[in-house]
N, C-alpha and C positions, 0 to 999 in steps of 0.2 A: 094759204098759210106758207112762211116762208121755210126754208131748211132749219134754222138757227130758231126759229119760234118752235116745227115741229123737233127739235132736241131737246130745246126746253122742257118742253112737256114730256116730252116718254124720259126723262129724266123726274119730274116730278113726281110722273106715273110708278117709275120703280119708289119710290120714297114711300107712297103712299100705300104701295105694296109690303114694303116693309113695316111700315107702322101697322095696319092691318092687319098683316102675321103675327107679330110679336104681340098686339096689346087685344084681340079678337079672336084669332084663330086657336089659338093656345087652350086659352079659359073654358071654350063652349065649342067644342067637337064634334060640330053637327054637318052634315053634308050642305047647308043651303050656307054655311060662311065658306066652306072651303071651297066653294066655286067660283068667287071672282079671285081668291088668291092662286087658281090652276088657269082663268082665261084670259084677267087683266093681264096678266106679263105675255101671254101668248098672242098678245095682240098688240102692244108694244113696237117690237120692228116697223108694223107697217106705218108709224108715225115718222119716222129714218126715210130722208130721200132714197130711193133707189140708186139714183149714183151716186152715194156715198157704200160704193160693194162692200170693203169692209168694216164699216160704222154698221153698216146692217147688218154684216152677217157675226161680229161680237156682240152686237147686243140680242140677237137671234140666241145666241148660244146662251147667252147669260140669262135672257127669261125662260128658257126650257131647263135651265140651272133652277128660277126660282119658282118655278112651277112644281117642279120635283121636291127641293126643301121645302114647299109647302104643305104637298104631300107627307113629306117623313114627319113632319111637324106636328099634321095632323092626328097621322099613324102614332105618336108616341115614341118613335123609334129611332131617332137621334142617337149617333153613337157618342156623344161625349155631352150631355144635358145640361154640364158647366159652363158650354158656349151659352146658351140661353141665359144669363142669369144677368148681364149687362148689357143694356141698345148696342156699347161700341162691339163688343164679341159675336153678338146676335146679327151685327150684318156682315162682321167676318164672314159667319158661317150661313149668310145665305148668298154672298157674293162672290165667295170663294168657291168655284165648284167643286175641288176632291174634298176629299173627307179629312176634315182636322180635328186635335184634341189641346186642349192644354197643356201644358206643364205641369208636371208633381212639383218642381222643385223647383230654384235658381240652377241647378249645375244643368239641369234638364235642358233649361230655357239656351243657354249657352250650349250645348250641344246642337242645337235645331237648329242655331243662328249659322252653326257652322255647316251644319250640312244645307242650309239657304243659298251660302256662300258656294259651294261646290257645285250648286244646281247652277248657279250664273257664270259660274268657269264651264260647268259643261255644254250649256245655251253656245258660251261662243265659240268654245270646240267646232260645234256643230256649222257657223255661220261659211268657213269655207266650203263644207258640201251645199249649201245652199246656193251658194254664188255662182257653185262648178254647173250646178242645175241648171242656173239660170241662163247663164254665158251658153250653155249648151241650146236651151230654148232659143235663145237669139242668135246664134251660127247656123243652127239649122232646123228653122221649123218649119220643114219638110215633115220631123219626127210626130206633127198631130194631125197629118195625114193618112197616117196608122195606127188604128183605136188601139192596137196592145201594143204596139210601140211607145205610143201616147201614156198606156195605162201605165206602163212600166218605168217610164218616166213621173208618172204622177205618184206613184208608189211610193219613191224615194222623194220625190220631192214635199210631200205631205209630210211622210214620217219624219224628217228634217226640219222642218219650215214647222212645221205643228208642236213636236217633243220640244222644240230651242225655245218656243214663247210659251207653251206651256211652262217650262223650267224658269226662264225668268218671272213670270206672275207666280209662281208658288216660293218661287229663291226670294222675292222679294218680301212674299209676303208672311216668310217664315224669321224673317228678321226681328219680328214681334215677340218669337219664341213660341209661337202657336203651328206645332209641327201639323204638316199638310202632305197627304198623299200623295205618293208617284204618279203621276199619269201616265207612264209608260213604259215596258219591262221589254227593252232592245225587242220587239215586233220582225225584226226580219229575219232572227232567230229563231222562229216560230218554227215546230216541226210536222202542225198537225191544223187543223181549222180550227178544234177544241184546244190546243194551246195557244193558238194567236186569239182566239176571242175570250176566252177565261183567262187567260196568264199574263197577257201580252199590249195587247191594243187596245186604249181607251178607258183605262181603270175608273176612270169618273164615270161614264157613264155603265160600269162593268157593274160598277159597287152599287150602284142606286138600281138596275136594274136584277142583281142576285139578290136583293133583301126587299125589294117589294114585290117583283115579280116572280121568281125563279122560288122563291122560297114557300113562298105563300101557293103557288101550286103544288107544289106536294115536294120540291127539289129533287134529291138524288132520289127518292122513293119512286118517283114520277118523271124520268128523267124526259123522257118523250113530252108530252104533255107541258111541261118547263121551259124543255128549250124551245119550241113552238111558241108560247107565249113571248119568250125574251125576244126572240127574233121579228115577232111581228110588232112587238113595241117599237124594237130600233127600226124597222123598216119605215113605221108611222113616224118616228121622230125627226127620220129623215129625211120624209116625202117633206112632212110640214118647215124643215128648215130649207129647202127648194124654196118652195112657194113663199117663204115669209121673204126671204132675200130678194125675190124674184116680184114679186108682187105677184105672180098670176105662175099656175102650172108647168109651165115652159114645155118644152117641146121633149122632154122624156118625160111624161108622166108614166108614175108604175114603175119608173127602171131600177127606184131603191128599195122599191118592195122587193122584185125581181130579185135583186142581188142578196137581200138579205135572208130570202127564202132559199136561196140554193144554198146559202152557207149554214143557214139553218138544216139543211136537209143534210148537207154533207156531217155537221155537225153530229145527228142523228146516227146517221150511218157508222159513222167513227164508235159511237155508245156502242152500238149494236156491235160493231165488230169486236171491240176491246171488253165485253162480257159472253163474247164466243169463242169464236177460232182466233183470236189477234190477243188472246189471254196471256198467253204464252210464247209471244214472239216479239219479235221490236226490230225496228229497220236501224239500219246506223243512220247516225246524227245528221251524216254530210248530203246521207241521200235524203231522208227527210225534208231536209229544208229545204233542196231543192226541187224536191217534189212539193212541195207546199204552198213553196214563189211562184212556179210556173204555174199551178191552180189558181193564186190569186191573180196572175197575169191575165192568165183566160179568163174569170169571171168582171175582170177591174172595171171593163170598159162601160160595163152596167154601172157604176158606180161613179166615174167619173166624167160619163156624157154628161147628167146633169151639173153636178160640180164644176166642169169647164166652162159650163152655161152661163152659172152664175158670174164668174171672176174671167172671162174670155175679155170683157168691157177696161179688167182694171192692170190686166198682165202686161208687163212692159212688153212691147214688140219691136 
C-alpha cells in the first residue's frame, strides 16, 4: 500500500471514528461500543509511513486525543454538553485536544477571537528562541554527546517548539469564538515537580487525566494512590506514543515509564513533605526554580533518549 493510499485511509478511519462517537457511543453506554472508539484511533498512526516522523507523530497525538474524548463521552462528563449538540461543534471538540466551551453571548465570541489573536502573536514571539535552538544544534552538535547537556537543550527546545504550535492550533481555532484551553502555564517557572505537573506542563493532557483518573481515585482524599495512578497513565501514554511513531519499541523501552515514575515519586514526596515539616516553610522563588530545573535536567535524559529516537531521522543536521 502506498503512503498517500495508507493517509487516505487513517484519514477515513478518524471520520469513521467520529461518526461512531457521535451517532453510537453516546445513545448506549455500554462497554463492548466503547472499545473500538478507545482502539480504532489507537491504531491509526501505524497506517502513517514511518518516514513521514512528524505526520506520525501528530496524528499519534490526535488519536490518544480521540481515544480519550471517547472516553469522556462515554463517562458523561464532558465539560461543556453544548459542544455535542451539532456534527460541526462535535468534531471541534473531539479534534481539538484542550478543553473548550462555547460562547454565552456575541460580546463573549469577540473576546475569544481576540485572545485567539494574542495566542498567534505569542506563537511568533516564541519562533526566535526556536531558531536560536536550532542554529545552536547546527554549530555544535557536539552538545548530544552529553545526555544532560542534550536534555537541557531538549528542555527548552520542546517547551518552545511545542507552546508556539500548540498556540497557533488553538489561536486559530479560537477564531470560531469557541474559547479553548491554555496548554501551557510558562513550565520553566515551575518551582516544584507538583507545580510543573499540576500547574504548568501540558494542561491537555493535565485536565483529561485529573477528571478521570486522579479524581475517580479518591483525589485529594487519596492523594498517594492518585498520583500513582496519573503517573502511570502518562508513563503508558508515552511508552505507546514511542512505539506508535516508531513502529516497534526502539531501543529505550521502559525509559518513559522510568521517568514518569521518579516524577511521580518525587511528586509523592513533595505531598508528604508539604503536609508535615514543609507546612510551614517555603523556599524563595529564585532558589526553587532552580532547584526544580537542575532535577528535571537530571531526570530529562530518561525522557528524551527515546524522543531523540523518534525525530533523530527528521532534525536538520
Amino acid at each position: 500500500m502506498g503512503p498517500l493510499a495508507s493517509a487516505c485511509i487513517a484519514v477515513l478511519l478518524v471520520a469513521a471514528v467520529s461518526a461512531w462517537d457521535l451517532r453510537v457511543l453516546r445513545p448506549a453506554p455500554s462497554v463492548a461500543r466503547l472499545l473500538p472508539a478507545l482502539l480504532v484511533p489507537l491504531a491509526i498512526p501505524l497506517l502513517v509511513p514511518v518516514s513521514w516522523v512528524y505526520a506520525r507523530a501528530l496524528t499519534t497525538v490526535l488519536c490518544v486525543v480521540m481515544a480519550g474524548k471517547a472516553y469522556e463521552l462515554w463517562r458523561g462528563r464532558v465539560p461543556d454538553p453544548r459542544l455535542l449538540e451539532h456534527p460541526s461543534s462535535f468534531c471541534f471538540w473531539l479534534l481539538v485536544p484542550p478543553k473548550a466551551r462555547l460562547p454565552a453571548d456575541p460580546a463573549e465570541a469577540q473576546r475569544v477571537r481576540a485572545e485567539g489573536r494574542h495566542r498567534l502573536l505569542r506563537a511568533l514571539a516564541k519562533t526566535p528562541g526556536v531558531a536560536v535552538l536550532t542554529l545552536v544544534h547546527l554549530r555544535w552538535p557536539v552538545l548530544h554527546h552529553d545526555p544532560w547537556v542534550e536534555a537541557f537543550w531538549g528542555l527548552w527546545i520542546t517547551y518552545l517548539g511545542v507552546s508556539a504550535f500548540v498556540d497557533v492550533v488553538t489561536g486559530l481555532a479560537m477564531q470560531t469564538g469557541i474559547h479553548v484551553a491554555e496548554g501551557f502555564d510558562a513550565p520553566p517557572l515551575a518551582r516544584s515537580p507538583r507545580d510543573f505537573w499540576g500547574r504548568r506542563w501540558n494542561l491537555v493532557v493535565h485536565d483529561l487525566v485529573f477528571r478521570h483518573v486522579f479524581l475517580p481515585l479518591g483525589g485529594l482524599r487519596r492523594p498517594l494512590r492518585s498520583t500513582v495512578g496519573v503517573f502511570v497513565i502518562s508513563g503508558l501514554i508515552h511508552e505507546y506514543f514511542v512505539l506508535a511513531c516508531l513502529g516497534h519499541p526502539g531501543r529505550y523501552p521502559g525509559f518513559m515509564m522510568l521517568f514518569f515514575g521518579l516524577h511521580g515519586l518525587a511528586v509523592m514526596v513533595q505531598l508528604a513533605w508539604d503536609r508535615g515539616p514543609g507546612r510551614r516553610s517555603r523556599m524563595a522563588r529564585p532558589l526553587a526554580i532552580v532547584l526544580h530545573l537542575a532535577w528535571f535536567t537530571l531526570t530529562a535524559p530518561l525522557f528524551f533518549a527515546p524522543i531523540g529516537e523518534i525525530f533523530a531521522r527528521a532534525w536538520p543536521s
